[in-house]
C-alpha positions in Angstrom: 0.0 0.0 0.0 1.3 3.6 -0.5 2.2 6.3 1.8 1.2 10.0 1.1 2.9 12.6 2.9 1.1 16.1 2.9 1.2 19.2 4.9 -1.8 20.7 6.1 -2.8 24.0 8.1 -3.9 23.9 11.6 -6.9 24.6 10.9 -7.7 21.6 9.1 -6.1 19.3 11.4 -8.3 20.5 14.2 -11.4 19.5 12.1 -10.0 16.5 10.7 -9.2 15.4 14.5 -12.9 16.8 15.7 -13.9 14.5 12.7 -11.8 11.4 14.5 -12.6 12.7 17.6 -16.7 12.5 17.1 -16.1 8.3 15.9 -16.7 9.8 12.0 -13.1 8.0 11.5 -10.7 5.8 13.0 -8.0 7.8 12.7 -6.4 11.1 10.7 -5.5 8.3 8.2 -8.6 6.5 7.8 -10.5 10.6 7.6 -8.3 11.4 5.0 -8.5 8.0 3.0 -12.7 8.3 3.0 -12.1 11.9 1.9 -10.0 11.0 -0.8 -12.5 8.0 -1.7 -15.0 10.4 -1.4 -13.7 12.8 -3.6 -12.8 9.6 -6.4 -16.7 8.6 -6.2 -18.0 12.0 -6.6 -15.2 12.6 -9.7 -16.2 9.0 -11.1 -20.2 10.2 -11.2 -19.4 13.2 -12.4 -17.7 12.0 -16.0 -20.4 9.5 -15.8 -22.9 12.0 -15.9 -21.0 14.4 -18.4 -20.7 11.0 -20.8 -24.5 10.4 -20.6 -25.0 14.4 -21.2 -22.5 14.5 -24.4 -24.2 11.0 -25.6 -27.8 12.4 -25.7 -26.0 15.6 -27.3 -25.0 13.7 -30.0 -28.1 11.7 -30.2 -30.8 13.2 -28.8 -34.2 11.4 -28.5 -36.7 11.1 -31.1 -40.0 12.5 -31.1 -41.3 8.6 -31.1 -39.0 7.8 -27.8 -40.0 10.9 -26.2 -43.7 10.3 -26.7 -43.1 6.1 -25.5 -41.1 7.6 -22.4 -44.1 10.1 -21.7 -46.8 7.7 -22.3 -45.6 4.8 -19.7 -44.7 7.8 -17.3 -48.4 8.3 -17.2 -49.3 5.0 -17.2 -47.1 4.4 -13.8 -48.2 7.2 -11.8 -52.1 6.2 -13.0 -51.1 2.7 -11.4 -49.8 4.0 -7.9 -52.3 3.7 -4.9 -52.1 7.6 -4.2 -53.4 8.3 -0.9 -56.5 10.8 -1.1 -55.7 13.4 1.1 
């Protein structure tokens, strides 16, 4: 496994130890490895959601899809037992 060595202002060592300190992580180590992993996850949806973006960019829906898409929309929400308030 690799070692990272970084330096970091006092400030955020104070909240990354109230972090450890509150049981949010077992250590400074572990709180900075879940923020990294964190960070990696949130990058990873993001170009996920920026390929699906650019693909319907390229190829947007037809009329014919939009219209199938809308029509079993409907046809869901007529089937759920909604409450009558």
């Amino acid at each position: 496994m690799a070692q990272l060595v970084t330096r970091v202002d006092d400030d955020l060592v104070a909240q990354l130890d109230e972090i450890v300190d509150n049981g949010e992580a077992e250590s400074r180590s572990d709180a900075v490895r879940l923020a990294l992993e964190a960070m990696i996850e949130q990058r990873r949806r993001r170009l996920i959601g920026e390929a699906i973006a650019d693909a319907y960019r390229r190829v947007p829906e037809t009329p014919e899809e939009l219209r199938w898409a809308d029509e079993s929309t409907r046809s869901m929400i007529a089937e759920e037992p909604w409450e009558q308030w």
